[in-house]
Structures are given as C-alpha cells and as structure tokens.
N, C-alpha and C positions, 0 to 999 in steps of 0.2 A: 556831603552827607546824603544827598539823595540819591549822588550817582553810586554808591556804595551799598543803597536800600535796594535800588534796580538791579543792581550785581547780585546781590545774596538770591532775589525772588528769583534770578532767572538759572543759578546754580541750582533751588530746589526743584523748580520748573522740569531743567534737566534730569535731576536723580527720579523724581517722579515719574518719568515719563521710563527711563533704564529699569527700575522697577518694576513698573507696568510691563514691559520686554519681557524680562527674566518671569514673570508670572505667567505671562502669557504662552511662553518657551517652556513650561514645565508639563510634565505628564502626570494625569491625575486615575488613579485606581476609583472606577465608581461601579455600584451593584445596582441593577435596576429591575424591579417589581413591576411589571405591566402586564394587562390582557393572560394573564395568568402564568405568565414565565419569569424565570428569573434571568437577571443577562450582566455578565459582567465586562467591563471594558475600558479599555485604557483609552483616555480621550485628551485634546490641550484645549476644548473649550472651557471659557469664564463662566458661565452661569448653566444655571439646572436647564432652562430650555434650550439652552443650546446640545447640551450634553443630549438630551432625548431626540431630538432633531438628528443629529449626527449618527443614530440609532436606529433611524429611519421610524421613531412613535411620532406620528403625529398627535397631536394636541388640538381638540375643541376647547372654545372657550368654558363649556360649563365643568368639563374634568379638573378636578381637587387633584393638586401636585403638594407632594409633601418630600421635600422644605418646596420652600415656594419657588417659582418658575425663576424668579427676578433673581434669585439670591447664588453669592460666588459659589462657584464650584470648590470643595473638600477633596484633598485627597484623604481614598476609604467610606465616602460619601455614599451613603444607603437615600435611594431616590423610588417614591412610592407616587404610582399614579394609580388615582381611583378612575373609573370612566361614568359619565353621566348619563343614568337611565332616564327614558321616557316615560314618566308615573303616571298612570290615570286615577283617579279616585275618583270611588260614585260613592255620594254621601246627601240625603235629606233629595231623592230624587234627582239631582244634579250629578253630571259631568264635569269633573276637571283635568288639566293638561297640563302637566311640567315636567322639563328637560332640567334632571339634578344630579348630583355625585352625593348627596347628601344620603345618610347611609339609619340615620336613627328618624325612625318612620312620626315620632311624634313633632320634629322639629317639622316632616314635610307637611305635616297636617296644619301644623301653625301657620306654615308660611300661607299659605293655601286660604287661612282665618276659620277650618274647619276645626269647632269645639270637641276634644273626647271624653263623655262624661263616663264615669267609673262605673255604671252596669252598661255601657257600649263596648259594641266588641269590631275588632278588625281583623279582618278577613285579604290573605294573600293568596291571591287567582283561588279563590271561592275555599280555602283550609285556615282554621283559625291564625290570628298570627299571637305568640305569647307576649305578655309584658315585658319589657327589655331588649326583645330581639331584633339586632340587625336585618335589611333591609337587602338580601341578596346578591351580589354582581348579576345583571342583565342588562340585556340592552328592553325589552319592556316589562314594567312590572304592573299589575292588576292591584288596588285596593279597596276595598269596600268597607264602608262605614253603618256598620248594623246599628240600629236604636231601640230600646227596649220597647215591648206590645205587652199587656194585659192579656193574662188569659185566666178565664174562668173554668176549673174540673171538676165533675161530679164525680166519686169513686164512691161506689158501694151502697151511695145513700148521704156519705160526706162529700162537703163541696169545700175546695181552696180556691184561693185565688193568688196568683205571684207574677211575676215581669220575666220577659227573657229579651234577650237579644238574636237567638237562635234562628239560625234560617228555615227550618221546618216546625210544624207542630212536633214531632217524635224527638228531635235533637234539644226542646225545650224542656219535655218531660224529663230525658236521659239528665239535662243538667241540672234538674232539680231534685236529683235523685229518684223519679219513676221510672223502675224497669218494666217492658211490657214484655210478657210473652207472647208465644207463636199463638195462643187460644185464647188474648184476651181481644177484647170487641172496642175499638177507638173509634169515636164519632166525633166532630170527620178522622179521613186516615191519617196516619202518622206523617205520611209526605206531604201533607197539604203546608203551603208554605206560610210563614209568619208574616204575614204584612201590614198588620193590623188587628183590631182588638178582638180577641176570638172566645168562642165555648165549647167545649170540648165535652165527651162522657165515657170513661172507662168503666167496663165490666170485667172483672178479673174470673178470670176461669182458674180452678180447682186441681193444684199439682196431683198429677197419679203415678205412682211407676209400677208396671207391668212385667214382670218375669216371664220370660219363656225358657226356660231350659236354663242355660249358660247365658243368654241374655238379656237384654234387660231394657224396656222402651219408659221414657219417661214423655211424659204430654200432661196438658194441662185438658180440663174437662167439668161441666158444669153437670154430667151424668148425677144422680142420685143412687143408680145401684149400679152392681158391677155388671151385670148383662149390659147396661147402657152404657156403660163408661169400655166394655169388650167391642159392641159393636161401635162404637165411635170411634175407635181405635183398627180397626177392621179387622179382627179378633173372633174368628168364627171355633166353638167347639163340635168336635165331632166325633161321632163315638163314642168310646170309653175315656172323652179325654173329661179334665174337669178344672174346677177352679176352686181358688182358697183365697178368701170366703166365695160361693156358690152363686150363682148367677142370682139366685132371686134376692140374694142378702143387699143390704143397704154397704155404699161404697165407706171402710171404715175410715176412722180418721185421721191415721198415718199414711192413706191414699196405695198404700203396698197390696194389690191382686197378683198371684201367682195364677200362672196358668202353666195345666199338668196335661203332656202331650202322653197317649198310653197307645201302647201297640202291642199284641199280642201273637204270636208267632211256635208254629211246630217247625223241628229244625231233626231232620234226620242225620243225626251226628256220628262219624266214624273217627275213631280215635285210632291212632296207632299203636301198639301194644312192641314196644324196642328187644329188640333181639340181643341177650347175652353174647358176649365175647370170650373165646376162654383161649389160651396159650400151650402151648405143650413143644419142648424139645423134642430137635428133629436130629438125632447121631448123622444121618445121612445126608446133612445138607450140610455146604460151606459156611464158616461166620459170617452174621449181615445178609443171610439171603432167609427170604421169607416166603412160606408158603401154602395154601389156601388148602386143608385136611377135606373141613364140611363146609360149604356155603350158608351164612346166615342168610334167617329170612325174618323182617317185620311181621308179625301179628298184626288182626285187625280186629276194632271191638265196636259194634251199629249199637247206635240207640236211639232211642224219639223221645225226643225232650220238647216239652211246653214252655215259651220264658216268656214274661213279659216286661216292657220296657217301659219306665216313665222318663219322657224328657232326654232320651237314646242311651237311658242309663236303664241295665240288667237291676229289677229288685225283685222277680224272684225267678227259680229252676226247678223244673221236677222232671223229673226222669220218669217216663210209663211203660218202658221196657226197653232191654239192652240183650246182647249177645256179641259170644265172641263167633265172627265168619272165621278165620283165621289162627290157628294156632303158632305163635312167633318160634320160628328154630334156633338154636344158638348156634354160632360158628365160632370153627375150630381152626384158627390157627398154629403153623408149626416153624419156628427159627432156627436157626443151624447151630451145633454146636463145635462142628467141625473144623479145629483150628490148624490153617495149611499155611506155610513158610514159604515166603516166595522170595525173588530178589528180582531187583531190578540198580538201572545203573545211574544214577542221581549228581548233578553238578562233577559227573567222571569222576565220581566211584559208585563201587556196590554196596548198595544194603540188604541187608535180611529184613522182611517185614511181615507183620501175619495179617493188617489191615491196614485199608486206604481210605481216607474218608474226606471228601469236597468240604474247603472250607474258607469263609473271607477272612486276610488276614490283615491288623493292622499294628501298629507299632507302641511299646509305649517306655520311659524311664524314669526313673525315682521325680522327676520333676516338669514330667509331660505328663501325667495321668488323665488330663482333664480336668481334673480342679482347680481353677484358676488360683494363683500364689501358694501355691502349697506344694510340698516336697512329702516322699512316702518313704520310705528308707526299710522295708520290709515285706515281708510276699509272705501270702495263705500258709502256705509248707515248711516256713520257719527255714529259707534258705539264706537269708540277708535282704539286703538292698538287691533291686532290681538289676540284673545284669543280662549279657550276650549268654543263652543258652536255658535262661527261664519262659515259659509260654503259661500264658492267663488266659483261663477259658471261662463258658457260663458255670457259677455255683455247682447246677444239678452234674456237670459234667466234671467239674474239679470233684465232688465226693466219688463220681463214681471210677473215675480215672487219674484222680492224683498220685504223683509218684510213677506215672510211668514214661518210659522214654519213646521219642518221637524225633522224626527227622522231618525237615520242610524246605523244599529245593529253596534254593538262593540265602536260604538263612542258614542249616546248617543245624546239628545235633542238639537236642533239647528234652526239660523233662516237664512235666505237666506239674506247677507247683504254685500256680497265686488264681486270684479271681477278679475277674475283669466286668464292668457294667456295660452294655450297649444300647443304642438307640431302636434295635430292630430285632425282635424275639424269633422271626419268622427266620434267620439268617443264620446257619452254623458261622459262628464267630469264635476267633483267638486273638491274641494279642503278644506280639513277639518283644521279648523285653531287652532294651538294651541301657548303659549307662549311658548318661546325662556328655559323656564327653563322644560316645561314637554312635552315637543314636542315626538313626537311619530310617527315615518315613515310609511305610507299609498303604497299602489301598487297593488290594487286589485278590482273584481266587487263587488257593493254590491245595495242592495235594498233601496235604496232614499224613504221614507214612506213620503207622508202631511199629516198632522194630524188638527186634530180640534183644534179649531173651526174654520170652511169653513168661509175664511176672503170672501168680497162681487167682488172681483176685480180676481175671479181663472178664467186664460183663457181656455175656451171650446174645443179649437183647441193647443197639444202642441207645442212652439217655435220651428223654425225649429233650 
C-alpha cells in the first residue's frame, strides 16, 4: 500500500512538473503602461516582473506595479507601472523627504503624521492643489502646508476680522471676497506675505468713468469735483474744449464726466461741379466705334466754410461765401450707325457678319447649370430644353439682342435665346448650351460673330 502511495505522488510530481513546461512554452500577448508609453509584446515570461525586465523597465523598489510584480503572467494582461517620486513637504516650519508611487496626496501627508485641518490649504510647487486631486507623474514634486493667520481689516470705518490660509495678504482678501482696485490704498501691501497674525486698512477709492470722444477711461478716484478727479486722471482742457458736468461742479454720483474735445476750423473748399454727357448718332462712323464730337469739362465751385468739431465729430457748417471759378462743359459724344457686312472664313467656312465682339465662353446643359441637383428643361426665348445651338448671355444683353443669330469658332451656329448668371460683371460672358448627353466643357475667349441677315431691332450703342 505504500509503495503504491509513492507511485501515485511521483506520477503527479511528473504531470506537475510537464505542466509547469507547457506554461512555461506558451506565448503570452501583454500591454505595458510605463514612463509614459504604451508597449505591447509578446513574452514566455511567468510573472509581471519578469515580463517588464525583458522590456528592458527597470523597477525600483518603491514603483507601484499593478497587478503585482509576483503575480503569473495573463495572456492579454494589461501591466501598469506607476514610478516613485521624491515628495518634499514643508509643513509647521519643517522639512520632510519621501521616495513614493503613492498618487493621493492626502494618504502622503498621513504617512508623513502631518494633520490637514479643513481651513488648511496645500499648495503644489507654490499653486493651490484642489480637494481630491491626484498627485502628478514626476520625478520631484514640492508640497506645502498652509495654516490658517488672523487677520484684522479696517474698511471705510468698518472693521472685520476672519482666517485665511493664503500666502499673501491680497490672495486672503481676494478669497474672502475683497476685491481691490488699481486706486484703493492697502496698508501694508497686498504682497506682504501671511505668516502670522496681521492688521491690515483699506481705503476704497471712488469708481469714475471718463468719456473722451469714442472712448472711455474708467479709474477709481477719491477727487470731490470733476476738475480733481480730470487732473488725476491727467485730463487737461483746453480751449473751447469742455466738460459735462463742468470743472467746478461736484463729481456726481453715477461717477460718469464727459469730456468734449472742440476744435474750430475755416476750410477753403472746392467742390467739383460734374460735367453732363450727351450722345448723338454719327451716319459716318462704323458700328461699335465711338467718337469724341466736344470734350467734357468738370466745373469748379470755391467756398470758405467755418465748421466746428466736437470729439472729431462735424456739429456745425456754415458756409460765408462760395463761387463758381469754373463753368462745367458737357461732352458730346458720337456712335456709329454704319452697319457694314463683312466675311471672314471661320472653322473652313464663310460667314457674313456685320459685328464681332470679345467674349469669355463657358458651357452649360439642362442639368449643368450650376445649381447643384437640379435639372432646367427650358431657356428665356421659349426654345425647349437646353440644346447644341442655344447661347445664354447676361439679362441686359439677352433683352437687347435676343433672337439674333451668332456664330462662335469651335462651337458652331447659334441664336441668342436663354439667360445665364456669372460670378464676374466686369467680363463679357455667354454660355454655350449643349444636352446633357454631348456636353462639352467651355473656359476660354473666343470671337462672338452676328451674322446675317441684319434682323431690324440691332442696337447702335452696345448693352452695357
């Protein structure tokens, strides 16, 4: 019976041990959180410090490894090292010194035996730290343990007294709700530090705001009238300048003085007096040529005007004499109405044309107009759907030449019959229409031909 007990122990002996093999033999997926990186890697170490070891992290004793260093390796094993800063804390005049991974600043304070009573406040490298807040990754971190001082304030005549923990007198006032302004009188100054029980006297100085023009100065001021409260402000009037309410008036109690900047000025003003345009048909000139009968001339009209300005604003004008130097001419020009047939020989053939005119052309079909998802299926002149041989021009140019025919190299015979929108007013534009199946993209100048026969309705003067 025993030698059968000895048998069994040393069978499990063995599987324990082939076990331990095949664990050992296995590849494990682990993610690792260190020194700010993440790192993932496929390892056959047995436990978490081995795994970071083979990672090349090394490990101080005081770094918090989470799961624990000792414990088997997972595969898909999420491995988080904290690292242990050097905390100093100055607390009740003392220095203290400890290497921790410990991240909630109130456990470091216990460990430490440093008490944190509820108006104490702590301070991380000298900036408040908040209730609850972790304890930063660093390698050294600063604490300080503020303890509440007495302070005694006079304002106005009223005296308080309350606790702070603050590091300056101005940062105790701020947390008790005292704001100072730039003109009130702190004895001592506001930077004087809290180290003990202190007494303090605020004088509050008297909000003002100041107008000048368009802007606007706000300051506080213990002046009584507004001349005192101008020059303290460094607020000089001069001249015709003045104030609302007046220098010798008491500062009223909305603290609002205007000050009115005035300047007075003769201004010898010549005005231009615009020269009429007039038109007149010319039998003797070609269509489209245009030409100068009488030369306009500008008029000139002098005058001496007094103005005065408050605040660089005009409030009043008067005019104490004027004349005209200049009597303004009208010009007279003359257009052609001279309409001549010409030919020329176009994509190899001829055409008849009686005018040529530069123009940018671009392309468009019942379902390219530019209006995104949308289809047009009709044109201005009531011709149908958009086809090869319709051209859209601007509005003013379609009333005044709709209906007439046109040829345009590379595109071919066409009548003037829809209206098109463009992005540039400055640009003779058209737009060559073609369907939806043999559309063919336009982006270039080209020569706009009219061709015969000279319908009775061509205007003499082109659209502007």
């Amino acid at each position: 019976m025993k030698l059968k007990r000895i048998h069994w122990l040393a069978l499990a002996g063995l599987l324990l041990v082939a076990l331990g093999a095949v664990y050992a033999s296995q590849t494990r997926q682990v993610t690792v959180l260190a020194d700010g990186r993440v790192q993932q890697a496929s390892t056959r170490a047995l436990i978490v410090s081995a795994a970071l070891a083979e990672l090349g992290i090394q490990l101080h004793s005081e770094d918090a490894v989470v799961p624990a260093r000792w414990l088997p390796l997972q595969d898909g094993m999420v491995i988080a090292v904290q690292r242990a800063a050097r905390v100093q804390v100055y607390a009740d005049g003392e220095r203290y010194t400890v290497t921790t991974s410990e991240q909630d600043p109130a456990v470091v304070l216990n460990d430490l035996d440093i008490e944190l009573g509820p108006q104490d406040s702590l301070l991380l490298a000298g900036q408040p730290l908040p209730a609850g807040s972790q304890l930063p990754a660093a390698a050294v971190l600063v604490l300080e343990v503020r303890r509440p001082h007495a302070v005694t304030l006079r304002v106005d005549g009223q005296t308080q007294q309350f606790t702070s923990s603050a590091n300056t007198l101005g940062e105790a006032l701020a947390e008790n709700g005292i704001e100072l302004n730039n003109a009130d009188r702190l004895t001592p100054a506001p930077e004087t530090r809290l180290d003990g029980a202190l007494s303090a006297t605020l004088l509050r100085a008297r909000p003002l705001t100041i107008a000048l023009g368009e802007r606007s100065l706000s300051l506080h001021s213990a002046a009584s009238t507004v001349g005192e409260a101008l020059a303290q402000a460094g607020i000089a009037l001069v001249g015709e300048d003045y104030s609302q309410p007046s220098e010798d008036q008491l500062v009223p109690e909305d603290g609002s003085i205007r000050v009115v900047r005035v300047i007075e000025a003769v201004q010898l003003v010549q005005d231009v007096i615009a020269h009429e345009t007039q038109w007149q048909p010319d039998d003797s000139a070609d269509l489209d040529t245009i030409s100068v009968v009488q030369l306009g001339q500008d008029g000139v009209l002098a005058s001496r005007v007094r103005v005065r300005y408050e605040d660089g604003v005009e409030v009043d004008r008067q005019t104490e004499a004027e004349r005209v130097l200049v009597e303004p001419l009208t010009q007279i020009n003359g257009y052609g109405t001279n309409i001549v047939i010409r030919t020329a020989v176009v994509d190899g053939i001829t055409i008849e044309y009686y005018r040529a005119v530069q123009v940018f052309a671009t392309s468009y079909s019942p379902c390219r107009s530019g209006v995104p998802n949308q289809c047009f299926h009709g044109t201005s002149h009531g011709l149908g759907s958009p086809r090869r041989g319709i051209i859209a021009t601007w509005y003013n140019w379609y009333i005044a030449l709709g209906g007439h025919t046109v040829y345009v190299p590379g595109y071919g015979s066409g009548v003037i019959a829809d209206v098109g929108a463009y992005r540039d007013r400055s640009v003779p534009w058209i737009d060559l229409a073609y369907t939806d199946a043999d559309y063919v993209p336009w982006d270039s100048y080209v020569t706009l031909y009219f061709t015969t026969p000279v319908p009775p309705d061509v205007p003499m003067v082109w659209p502007p």
